[in-house]
TIRO-403801 format. One record per residue (C-alpha): residue number from 1; residue in one letter; x negated, y, z negated. Coordinates in Angstrom, 1 decimal. Each point is the difference from the previous one (the first is absolute). Layout:
<pts>
seq: NUM; type: A; xx: X; yy: Y; zz: Z;
...
</pts>
This chain:
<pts>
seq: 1; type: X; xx: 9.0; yy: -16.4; zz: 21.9;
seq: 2; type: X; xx: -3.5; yy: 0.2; zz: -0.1;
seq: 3; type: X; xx: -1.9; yy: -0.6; zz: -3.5;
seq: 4; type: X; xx: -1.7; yy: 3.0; zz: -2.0;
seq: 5; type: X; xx: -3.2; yy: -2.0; zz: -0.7;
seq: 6; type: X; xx: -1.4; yy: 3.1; zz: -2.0;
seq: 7; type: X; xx: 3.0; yy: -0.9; zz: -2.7;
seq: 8; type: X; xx: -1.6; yy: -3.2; zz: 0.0;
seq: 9; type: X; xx: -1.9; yy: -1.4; zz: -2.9;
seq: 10; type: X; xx: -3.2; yy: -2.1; zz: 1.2;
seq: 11; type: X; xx: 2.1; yy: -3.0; zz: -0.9;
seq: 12; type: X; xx: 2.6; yy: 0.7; zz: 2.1;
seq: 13; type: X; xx: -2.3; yy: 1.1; zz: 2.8;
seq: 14; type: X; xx: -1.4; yy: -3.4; zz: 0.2;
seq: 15; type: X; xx: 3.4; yy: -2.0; zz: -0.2;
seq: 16; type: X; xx: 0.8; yy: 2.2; zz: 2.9;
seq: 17; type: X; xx: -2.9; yy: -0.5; zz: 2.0;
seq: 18; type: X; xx: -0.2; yy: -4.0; zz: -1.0;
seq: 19; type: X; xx: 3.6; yy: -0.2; zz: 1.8;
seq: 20; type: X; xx: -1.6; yy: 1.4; zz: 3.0;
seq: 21; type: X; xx: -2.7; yy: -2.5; zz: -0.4;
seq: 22; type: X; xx: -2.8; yy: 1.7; zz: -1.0;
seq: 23; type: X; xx: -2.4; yy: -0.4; zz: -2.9;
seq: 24; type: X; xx: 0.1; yy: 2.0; zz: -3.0;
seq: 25; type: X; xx: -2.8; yy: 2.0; zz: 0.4;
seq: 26; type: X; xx: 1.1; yy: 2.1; zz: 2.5;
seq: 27; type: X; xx: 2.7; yy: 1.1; zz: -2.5;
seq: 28; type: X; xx: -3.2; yy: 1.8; zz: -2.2;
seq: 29; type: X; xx: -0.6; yy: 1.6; zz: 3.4;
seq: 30; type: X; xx: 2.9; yy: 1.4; zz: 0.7;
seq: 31; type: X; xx: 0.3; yy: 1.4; zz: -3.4;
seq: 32; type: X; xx: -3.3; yy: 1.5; zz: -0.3;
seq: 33; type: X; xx: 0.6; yy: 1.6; zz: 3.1;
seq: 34; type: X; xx: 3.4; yy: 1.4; zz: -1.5;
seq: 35; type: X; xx: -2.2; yy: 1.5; zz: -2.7;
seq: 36; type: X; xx: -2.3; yy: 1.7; zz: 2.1;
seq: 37; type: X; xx: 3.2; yy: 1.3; zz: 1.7;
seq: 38; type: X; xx: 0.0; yy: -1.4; zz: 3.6;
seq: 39; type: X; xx: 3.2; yy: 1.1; zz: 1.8;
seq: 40; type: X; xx: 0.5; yy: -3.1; zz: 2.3;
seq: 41; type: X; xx: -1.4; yy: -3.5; zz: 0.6;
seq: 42; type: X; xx: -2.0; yy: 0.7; zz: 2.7;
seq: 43; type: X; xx: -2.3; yy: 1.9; zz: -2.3;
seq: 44; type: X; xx: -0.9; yy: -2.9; zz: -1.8;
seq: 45; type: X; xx: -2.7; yy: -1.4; zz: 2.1;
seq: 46; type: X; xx: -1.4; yy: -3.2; zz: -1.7;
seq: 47; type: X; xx: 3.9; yy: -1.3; zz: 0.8;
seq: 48; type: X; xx: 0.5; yy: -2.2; zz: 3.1;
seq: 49; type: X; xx: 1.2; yy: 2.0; zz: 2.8;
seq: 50; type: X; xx: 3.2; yy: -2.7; zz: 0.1;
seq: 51; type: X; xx: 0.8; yy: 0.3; zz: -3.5;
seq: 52; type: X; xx: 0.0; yy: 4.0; zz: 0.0;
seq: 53; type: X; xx: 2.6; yy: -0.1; zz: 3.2;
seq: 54; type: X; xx: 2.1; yy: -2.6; zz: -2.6;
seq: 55; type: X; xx: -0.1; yy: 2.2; zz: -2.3;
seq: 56; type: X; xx: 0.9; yy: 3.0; zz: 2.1;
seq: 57; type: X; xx: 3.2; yy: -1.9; zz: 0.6;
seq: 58; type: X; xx: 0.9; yy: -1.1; zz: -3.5;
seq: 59; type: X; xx: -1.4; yy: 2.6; zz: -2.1;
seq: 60; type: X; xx: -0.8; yy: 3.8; zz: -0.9;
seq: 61; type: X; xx: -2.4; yy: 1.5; zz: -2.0;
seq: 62; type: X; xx: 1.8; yy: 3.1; zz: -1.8;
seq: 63; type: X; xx: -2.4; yy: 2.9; zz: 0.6;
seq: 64; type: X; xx: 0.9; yy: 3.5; zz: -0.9;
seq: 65; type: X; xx: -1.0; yy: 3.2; zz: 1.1;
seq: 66; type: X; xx: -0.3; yy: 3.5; zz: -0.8;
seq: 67; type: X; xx: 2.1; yy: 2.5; zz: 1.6;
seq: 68; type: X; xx: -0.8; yy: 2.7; zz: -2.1;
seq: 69; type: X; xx: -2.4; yy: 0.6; zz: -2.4;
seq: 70; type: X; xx: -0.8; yy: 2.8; zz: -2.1;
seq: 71; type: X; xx: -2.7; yy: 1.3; zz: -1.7;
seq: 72; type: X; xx: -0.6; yy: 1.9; zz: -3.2;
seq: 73; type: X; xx: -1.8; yy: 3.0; zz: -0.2;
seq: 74; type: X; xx: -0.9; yy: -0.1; zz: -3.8;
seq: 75; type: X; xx: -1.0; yy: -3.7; zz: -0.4;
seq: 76; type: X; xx: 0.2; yy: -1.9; zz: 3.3;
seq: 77; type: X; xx: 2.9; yy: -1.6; zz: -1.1;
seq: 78; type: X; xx: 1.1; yy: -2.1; zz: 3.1;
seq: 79; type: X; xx: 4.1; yy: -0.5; zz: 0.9;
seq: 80; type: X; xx: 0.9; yy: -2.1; zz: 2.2;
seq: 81; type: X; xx: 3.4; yy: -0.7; zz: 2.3;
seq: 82; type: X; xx: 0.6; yy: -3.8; zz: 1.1;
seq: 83; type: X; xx: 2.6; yy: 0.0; zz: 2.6;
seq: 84; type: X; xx: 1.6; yy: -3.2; zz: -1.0;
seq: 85; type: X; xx: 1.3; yy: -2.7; zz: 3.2;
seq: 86; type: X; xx: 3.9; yy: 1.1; zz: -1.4;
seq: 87; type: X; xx: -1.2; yy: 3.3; zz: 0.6;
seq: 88; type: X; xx: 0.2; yy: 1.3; zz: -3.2;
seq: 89; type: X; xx: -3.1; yy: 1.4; zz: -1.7;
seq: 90; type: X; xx: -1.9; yy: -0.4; zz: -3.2;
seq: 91; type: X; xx: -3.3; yy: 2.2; zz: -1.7;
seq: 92; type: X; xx: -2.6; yy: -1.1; zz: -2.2;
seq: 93; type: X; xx: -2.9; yy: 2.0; zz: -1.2;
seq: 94; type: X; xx: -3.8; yy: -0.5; zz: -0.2;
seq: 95; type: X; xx: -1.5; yy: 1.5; zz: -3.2;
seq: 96; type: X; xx: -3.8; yy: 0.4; zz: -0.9;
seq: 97; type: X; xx: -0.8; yy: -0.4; zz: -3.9;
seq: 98; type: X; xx: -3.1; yy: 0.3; zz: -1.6;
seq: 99; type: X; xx: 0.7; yy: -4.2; zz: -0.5;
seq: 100; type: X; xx: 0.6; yy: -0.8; zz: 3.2;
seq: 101; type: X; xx: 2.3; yy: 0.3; zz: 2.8;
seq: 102; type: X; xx: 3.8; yy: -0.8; zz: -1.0;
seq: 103; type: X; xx: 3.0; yy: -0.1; zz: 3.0;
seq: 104; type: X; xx: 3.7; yy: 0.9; zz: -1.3;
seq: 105; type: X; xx: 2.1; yy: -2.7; zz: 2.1;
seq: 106; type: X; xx: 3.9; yy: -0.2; zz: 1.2;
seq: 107; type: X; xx: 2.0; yy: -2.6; zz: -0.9;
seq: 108; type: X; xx: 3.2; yy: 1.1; zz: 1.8;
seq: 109; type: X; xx: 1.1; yy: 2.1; zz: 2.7;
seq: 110; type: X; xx: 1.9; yy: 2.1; zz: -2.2;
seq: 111; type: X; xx: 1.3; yy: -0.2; zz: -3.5;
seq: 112; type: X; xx: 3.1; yy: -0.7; zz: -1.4;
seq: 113; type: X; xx: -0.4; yy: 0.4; zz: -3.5;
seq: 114; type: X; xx: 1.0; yy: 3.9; zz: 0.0;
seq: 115; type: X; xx: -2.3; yy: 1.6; zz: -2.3;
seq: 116; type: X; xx: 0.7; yy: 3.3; zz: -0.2;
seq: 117; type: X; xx: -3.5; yy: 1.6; zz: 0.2;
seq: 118; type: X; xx: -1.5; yy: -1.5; zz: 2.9;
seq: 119; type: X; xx: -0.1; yy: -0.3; zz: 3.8;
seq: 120; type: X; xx: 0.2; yy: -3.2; zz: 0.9;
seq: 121; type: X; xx: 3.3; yy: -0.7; zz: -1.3;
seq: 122; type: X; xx: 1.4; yy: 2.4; zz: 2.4;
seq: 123; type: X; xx: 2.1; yy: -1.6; zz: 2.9;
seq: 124; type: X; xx: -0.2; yy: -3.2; zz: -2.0;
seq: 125; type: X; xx: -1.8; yy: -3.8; zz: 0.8;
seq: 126; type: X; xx: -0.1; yy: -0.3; zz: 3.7;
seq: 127; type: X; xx: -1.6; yy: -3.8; zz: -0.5;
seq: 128; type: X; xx: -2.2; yy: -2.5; zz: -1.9;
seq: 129; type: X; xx: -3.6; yy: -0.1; zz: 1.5;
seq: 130; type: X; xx: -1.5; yy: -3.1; zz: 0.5;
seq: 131; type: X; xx: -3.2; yy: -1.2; zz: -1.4;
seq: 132; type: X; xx: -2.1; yy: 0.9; zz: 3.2;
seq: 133; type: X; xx: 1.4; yy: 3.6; zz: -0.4;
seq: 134; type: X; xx: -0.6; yy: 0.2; zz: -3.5;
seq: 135; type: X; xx: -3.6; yy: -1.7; zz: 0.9;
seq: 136; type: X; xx: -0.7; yy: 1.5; zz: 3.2;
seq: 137; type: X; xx: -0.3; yy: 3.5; zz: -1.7;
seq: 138; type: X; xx: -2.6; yy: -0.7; zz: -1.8;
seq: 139; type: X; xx: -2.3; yy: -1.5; zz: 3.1;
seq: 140; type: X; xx: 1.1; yy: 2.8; zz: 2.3;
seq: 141; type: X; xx: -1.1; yy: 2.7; zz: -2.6;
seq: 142; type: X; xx: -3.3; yy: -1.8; zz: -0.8;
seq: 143; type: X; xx: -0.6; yy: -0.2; zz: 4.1;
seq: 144; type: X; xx: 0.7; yy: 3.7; zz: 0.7;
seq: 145; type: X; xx: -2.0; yy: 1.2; zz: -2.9;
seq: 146; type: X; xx: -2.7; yy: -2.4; zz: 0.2;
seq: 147; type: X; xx: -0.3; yy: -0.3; zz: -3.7;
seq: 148; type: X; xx: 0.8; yy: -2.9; zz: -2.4;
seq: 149; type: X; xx: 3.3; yy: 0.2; zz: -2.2;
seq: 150; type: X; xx: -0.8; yy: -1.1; zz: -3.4;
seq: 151; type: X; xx: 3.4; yy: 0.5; zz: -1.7;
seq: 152; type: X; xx: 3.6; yy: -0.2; zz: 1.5;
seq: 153; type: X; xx: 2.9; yy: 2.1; zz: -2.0;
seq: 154; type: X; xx: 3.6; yy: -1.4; zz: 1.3;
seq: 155; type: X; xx: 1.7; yy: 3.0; zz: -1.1;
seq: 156; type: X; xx: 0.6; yy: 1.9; zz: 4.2;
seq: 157; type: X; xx: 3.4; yy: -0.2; zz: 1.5;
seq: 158; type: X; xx: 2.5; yy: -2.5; zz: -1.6;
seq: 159; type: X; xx: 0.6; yy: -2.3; zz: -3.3;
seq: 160; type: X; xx: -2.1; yy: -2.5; zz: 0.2;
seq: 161; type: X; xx: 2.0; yy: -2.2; zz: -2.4;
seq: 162; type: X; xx: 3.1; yy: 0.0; zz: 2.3;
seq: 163; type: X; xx: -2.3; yy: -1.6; zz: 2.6;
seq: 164; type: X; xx: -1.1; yy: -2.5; zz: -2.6;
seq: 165; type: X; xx: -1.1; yy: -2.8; zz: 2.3;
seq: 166; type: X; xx: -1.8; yy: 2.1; zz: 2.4;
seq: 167; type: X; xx: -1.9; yy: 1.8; zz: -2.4;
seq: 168; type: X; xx: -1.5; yy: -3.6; zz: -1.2;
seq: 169; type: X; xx: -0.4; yy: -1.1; zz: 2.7;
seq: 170; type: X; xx: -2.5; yy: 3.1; zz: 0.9;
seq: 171; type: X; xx: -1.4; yy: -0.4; zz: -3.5;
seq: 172; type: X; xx: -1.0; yy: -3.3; zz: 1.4;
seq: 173; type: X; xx: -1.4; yy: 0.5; zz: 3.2;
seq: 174; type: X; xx: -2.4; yy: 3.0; zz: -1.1;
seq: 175; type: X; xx: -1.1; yy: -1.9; zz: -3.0;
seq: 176; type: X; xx: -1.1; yy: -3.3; zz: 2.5;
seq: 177; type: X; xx: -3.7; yy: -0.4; zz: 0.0;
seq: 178; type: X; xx: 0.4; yy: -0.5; zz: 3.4;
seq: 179; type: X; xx: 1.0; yy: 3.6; zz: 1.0;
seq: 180; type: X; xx: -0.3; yy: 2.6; zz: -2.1;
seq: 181; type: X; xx: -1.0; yy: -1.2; zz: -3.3;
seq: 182; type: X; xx: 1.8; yy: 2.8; zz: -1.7;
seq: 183; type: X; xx: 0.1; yy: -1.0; zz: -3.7;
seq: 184; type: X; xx: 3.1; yy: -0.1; zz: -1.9;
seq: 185; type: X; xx: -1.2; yy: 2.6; zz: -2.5;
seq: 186; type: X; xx: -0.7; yy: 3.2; zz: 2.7;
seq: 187; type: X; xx: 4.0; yy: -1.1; zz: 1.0;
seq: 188; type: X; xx: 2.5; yy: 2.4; zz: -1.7;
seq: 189; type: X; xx: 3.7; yy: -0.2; zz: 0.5;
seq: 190; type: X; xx: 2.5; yy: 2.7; zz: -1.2;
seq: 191; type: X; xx: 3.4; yy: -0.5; zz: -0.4;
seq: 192; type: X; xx: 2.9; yy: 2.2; zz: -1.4;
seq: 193; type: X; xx: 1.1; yy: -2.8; zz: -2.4;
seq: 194; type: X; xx: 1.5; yy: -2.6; zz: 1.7;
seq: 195; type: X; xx: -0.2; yy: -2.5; zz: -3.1;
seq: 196; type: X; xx: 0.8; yy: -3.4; zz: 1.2;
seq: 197; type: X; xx: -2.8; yy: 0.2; zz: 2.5;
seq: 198; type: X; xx: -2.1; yy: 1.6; zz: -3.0;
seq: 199; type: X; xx: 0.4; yy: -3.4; zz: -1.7;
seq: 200; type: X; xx: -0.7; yy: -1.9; zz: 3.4;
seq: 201; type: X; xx: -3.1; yy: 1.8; zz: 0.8;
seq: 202; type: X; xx: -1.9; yy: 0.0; zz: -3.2;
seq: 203; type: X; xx: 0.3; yy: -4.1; zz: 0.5;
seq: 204; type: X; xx: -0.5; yy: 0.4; zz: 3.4;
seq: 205; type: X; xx: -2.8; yy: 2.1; zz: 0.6;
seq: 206; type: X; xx: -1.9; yy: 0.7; zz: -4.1;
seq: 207; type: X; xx: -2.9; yy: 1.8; zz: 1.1;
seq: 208; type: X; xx: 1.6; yy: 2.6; zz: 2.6;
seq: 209; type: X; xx: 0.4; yy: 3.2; zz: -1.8;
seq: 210; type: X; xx: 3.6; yy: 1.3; zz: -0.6;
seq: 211; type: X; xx: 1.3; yy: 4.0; zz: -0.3;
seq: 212; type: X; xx: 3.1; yy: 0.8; zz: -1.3;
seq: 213; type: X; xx: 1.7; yy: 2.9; zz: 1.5;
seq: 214; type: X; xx: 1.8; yy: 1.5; zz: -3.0;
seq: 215; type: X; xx: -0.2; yy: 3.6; zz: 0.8;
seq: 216; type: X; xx: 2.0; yy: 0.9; zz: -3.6;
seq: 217; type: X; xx: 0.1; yy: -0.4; zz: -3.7;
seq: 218; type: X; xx: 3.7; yy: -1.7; zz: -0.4;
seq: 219; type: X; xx: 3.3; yy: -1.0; zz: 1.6;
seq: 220; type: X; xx: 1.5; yy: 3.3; zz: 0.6;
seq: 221; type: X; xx: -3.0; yy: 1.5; zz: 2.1;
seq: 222; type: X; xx: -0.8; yy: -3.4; zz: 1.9;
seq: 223; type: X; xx: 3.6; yy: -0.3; zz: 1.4;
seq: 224; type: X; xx: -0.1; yy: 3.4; zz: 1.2;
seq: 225; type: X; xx: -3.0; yy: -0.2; zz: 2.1;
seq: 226; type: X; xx: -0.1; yy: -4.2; zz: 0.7;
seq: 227; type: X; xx: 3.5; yy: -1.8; zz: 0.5;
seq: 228; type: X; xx: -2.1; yy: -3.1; zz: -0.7;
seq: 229; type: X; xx: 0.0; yy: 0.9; zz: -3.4;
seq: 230; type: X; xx: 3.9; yy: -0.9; zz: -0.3;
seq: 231; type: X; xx: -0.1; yy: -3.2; zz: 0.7;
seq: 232; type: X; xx: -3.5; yy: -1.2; zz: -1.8;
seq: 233; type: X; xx: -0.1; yy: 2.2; zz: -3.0;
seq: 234; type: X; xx: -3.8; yy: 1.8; zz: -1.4;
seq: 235; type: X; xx: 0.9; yy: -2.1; zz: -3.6;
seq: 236; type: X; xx: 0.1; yy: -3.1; zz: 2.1;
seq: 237; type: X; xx: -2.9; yy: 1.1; zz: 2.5;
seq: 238; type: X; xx: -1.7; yy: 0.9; zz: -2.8;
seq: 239; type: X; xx: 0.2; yy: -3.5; zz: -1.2;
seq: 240; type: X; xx: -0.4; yy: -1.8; zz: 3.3;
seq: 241; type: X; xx: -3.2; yy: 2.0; zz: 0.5;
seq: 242; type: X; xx: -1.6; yy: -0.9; zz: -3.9;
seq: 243; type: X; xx: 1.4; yy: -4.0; zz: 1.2;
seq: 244; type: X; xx: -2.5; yy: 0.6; zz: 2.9;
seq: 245; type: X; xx: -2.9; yy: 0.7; zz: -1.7;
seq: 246; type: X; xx: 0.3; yy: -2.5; zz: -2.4;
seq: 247; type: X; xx: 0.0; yy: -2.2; zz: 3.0;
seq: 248; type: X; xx: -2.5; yy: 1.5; zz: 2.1;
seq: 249; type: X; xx: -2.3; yy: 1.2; zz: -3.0;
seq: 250; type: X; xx: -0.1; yy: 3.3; zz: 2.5;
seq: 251; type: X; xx: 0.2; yy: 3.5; zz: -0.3;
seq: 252; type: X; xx: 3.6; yy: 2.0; zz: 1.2;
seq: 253; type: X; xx: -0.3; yy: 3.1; zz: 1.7;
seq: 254; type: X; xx: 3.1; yy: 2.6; zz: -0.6;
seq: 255; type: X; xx: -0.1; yy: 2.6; zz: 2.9;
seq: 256; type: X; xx: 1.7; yy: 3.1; zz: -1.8;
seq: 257; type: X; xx: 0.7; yy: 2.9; zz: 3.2;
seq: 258; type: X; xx: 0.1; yy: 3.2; zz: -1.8;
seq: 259; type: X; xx: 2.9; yy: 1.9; zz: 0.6;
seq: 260; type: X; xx: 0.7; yy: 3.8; zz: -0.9;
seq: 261; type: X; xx: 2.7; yy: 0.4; zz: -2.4;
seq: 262; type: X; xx: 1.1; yy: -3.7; zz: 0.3;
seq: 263; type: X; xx: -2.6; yy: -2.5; zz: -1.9;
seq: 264; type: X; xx: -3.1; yy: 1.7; zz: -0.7;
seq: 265; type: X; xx: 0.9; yy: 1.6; zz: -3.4;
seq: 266; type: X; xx: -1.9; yy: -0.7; zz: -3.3;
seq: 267; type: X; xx: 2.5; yy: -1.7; zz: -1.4;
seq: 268; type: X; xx: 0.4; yy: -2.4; zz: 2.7;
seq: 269; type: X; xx: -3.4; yy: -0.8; zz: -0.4;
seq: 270; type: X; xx: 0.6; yy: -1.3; zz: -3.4;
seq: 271; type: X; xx: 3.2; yy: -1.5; zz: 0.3;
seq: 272; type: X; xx: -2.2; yy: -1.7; zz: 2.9;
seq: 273; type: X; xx: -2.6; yy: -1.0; zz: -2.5;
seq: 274; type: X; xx: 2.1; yy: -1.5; zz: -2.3;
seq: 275; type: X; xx: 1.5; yy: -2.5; zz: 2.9;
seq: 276; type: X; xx: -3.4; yy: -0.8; zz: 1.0;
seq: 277; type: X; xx: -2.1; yy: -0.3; zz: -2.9;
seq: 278; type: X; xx: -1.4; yy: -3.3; zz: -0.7;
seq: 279; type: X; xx: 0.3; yy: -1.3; zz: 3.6;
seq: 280; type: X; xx: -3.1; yy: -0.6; zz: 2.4;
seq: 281; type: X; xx: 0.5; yy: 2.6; zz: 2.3;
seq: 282; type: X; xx: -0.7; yy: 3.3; zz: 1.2;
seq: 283; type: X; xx: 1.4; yy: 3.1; zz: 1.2;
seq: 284; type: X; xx: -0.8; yy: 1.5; zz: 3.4;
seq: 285; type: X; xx: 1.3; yy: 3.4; zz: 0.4;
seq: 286; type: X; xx: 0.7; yy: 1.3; zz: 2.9;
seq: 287; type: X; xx: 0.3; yy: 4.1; zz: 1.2;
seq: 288; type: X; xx: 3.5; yy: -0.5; zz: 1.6;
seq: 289; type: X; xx: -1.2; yy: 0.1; zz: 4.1;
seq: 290; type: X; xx: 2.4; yy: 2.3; zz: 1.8;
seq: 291; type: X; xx: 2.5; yy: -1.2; zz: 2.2;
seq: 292; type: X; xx: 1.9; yy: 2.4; zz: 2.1;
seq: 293; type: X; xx: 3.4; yy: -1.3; zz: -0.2;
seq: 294; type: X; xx: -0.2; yy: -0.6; zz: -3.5;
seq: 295; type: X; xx: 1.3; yy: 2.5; zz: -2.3;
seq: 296; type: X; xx: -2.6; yy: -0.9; zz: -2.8;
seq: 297; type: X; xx: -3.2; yy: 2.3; zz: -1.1;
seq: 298; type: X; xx: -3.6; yy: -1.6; zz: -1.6;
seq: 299; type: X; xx: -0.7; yy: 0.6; zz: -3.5;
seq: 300; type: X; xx: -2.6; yy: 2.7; zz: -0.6;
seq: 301; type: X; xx: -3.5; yy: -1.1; zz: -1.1;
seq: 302; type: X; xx: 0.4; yy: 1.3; zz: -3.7;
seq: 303; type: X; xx: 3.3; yy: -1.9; zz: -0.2;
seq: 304; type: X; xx: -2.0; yy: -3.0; zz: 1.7;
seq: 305; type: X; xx: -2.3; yy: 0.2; zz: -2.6;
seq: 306; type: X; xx: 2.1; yy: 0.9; zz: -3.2;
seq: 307; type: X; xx: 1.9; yy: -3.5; zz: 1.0;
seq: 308; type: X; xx: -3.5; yy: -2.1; zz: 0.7;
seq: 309; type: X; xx: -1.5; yy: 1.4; zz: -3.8;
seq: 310; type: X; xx: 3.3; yy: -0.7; zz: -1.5;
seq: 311; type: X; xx: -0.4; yy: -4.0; zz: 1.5;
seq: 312; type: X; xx: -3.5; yy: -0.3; zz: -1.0;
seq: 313; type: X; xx: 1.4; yy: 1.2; zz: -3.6;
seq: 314; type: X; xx: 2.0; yy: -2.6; zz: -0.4;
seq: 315; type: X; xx: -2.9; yy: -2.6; zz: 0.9;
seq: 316; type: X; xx: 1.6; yy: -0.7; zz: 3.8;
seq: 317; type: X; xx: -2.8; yy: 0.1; zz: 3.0;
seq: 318; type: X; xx: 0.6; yy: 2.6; zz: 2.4;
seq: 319; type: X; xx: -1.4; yy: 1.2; zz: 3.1;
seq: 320; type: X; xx: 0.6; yy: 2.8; zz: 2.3;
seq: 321; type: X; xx: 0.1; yy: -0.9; zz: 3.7;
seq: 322; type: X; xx: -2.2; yy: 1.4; zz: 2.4;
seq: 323; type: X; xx: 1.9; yy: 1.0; zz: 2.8;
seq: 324; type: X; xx: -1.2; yy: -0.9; zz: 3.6;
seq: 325; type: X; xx: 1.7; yy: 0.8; zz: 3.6;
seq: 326; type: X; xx: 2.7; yy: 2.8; zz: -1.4;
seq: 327; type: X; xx: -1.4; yy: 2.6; zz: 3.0;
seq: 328; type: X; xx: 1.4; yy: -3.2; zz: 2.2;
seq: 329; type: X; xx: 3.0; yy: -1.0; zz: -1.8;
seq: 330; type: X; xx: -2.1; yy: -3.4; zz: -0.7;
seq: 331; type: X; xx: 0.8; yy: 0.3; zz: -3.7;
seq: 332; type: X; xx: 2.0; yy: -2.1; zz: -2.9;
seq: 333; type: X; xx: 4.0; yy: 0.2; zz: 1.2;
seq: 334; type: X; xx: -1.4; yy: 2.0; zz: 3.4;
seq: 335; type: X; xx: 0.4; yy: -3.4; zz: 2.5;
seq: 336; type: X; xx: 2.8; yy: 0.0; zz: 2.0;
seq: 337; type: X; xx: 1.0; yy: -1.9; zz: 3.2;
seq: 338; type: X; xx: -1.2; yy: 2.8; zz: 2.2;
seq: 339; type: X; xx: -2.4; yy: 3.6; zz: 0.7;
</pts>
């Protein structure tokens, strides 16, 4: 089997290359190249012409590319569709802020934690993605826009936490000097509440930011809409996530969709409040995105805004997400495996 040498770290690139008898300069090559987003070997001209046909039998360079890609009419919100080598697919999302320009990456071909609001848990996890997936959007979307991505949200297609080593791995590789440069703190990593990797990852990786999807104010509404919520309890989120940042010293984000008639009541607001107060965090609510299978309706903007006074009351930070990409399903909870 040949090696995926865009999974590689530049350590591991040079152990390879030094077992092929070359120096380990040519291992900063290669991954430069990588980073500019070469498809093949034979693009990288300042290799010998004997070492690129080496490679070409020993090694690949994942490289995906767009089969689809829509574009917003509001915002220019970019979607994309990766047609994966196991044929499944995958979407991520280019977004233009007034800061800078932020991708939404996949993690997963598919989901399989089941939440009950959003698409890409529909059909369930197809497969892990490798690092050079996870990676590889990133460099594609930054060649077919020709613009620089400044921050990286792993919050697409998938749980990032159930592809734990992968996702580090990435982490990793788009941090190296030698390629990207991508600094830990435009990285942000959302997870539904996966808490043993919670723990790990504030250890792991301190300065990468970390959102919470919570998506409710206690037990009762969370097991409705998550099943994750079953088996890693808010009381002992809750606790995991104030652990982290007493570790990390960072801020948590809580992503809060808005649902009609479900979660987005005054009261829940409060009992919200009460949960949160006191912790470094946030709340980030979101205008439930609409999803046709999905029997769920967004919360109007009075209620959305009843709920956000209600937290600020109660001394909790709360911001109201601005919505990019809905005109092309490119959205919070609107990636699924295929358009």
């Amino acid at each position: 089997m040949k090696a995926d040498i865009k999974s590689m770290t530049i350590e591991e690139l040079s152990q390879l290359l030094a077992a092929m008898g070359q120096q380990k300069y040519r291992a900063l090559q290669i991954f430069r190249w990588m980073a500019k987003g070469a498809a093949g070997f034979d693009e990288m001209t300042n290799l010998p012409q004997k070492l690129r046909a080496e490679l070409n039998e020993t090694a690949y360079i994942e490289k995906l590319k767009p089969e689809k890609i829509q574009v917003s009419k509001k915002d220019g919100t970019r979607k994309y569709l990766f047609r994966l080598k196991s044929g499944n697919a995958i979407e991520s999302v280019f977004l233009k802020y007034h800061y800078g320009n932020s991708v939404c990456i996949s993690s997963q071909a598919g989901c399989r934690m089941g939440c009950a609001f959003c698409a890409s848990a529909i059909g369930g996890r197809a497969h892990n993605l490798s690092a050079a997936e996870i990676l590889d959007q990133v460099i594609s979307i930054q060649q077919d826009t020709g613009e620089k991505v400044g921050n990286v949200v792993v919050m697409g297609i998938g749980e990032p936490f159930d592809n734990y080593d992968n996702l580090c791995r990435f982490i990793s590789l788009i941090h190296a000097e030698e390629g990207l440069n991508m600094s830990l703190r435009a990285i942000t990593v959302s997870t539904c509440g996966i808490i043993p990797k919670i723990e790990a990852f504030g250890r792991d990786f301190p300065q990468v930011n970390l959102a919470i999807s919570l998506h409710a104010p206690n037990d009762e509404i969370r097991n409705r809409l998550m099943p994750i919520n079953k088996k890693y309890p808010m009381k002992e989120l809750l606790e995991a996530c104030e652990k982290h940042t007493e570790i990390t010293g960072r801020r948590i984000t809580f992503e809060y969709s808005m649902i009609r008639g479900i979660n987005d009541e005054k009261a829940h607001a409060e009992e919200l409040a009460t949960k949160l107060q006191g912790m470094l965090c946030h709340v980030n609510l979101i205008p439930l995105n609409p999803v046709s299978e999905r029997e769920y309706e967004a919360a109007d903007r009075k209620s959305v805004e009843v709920f956000r006074k209600a937290l600020e009351d109660k001394g909790v930070q709360v911001t109201v997400r601005r919505e990019l990409g809905t005109d092309i399903d490119g959205a919070c909870g609107q990636l699924r495996l295929g358009f």
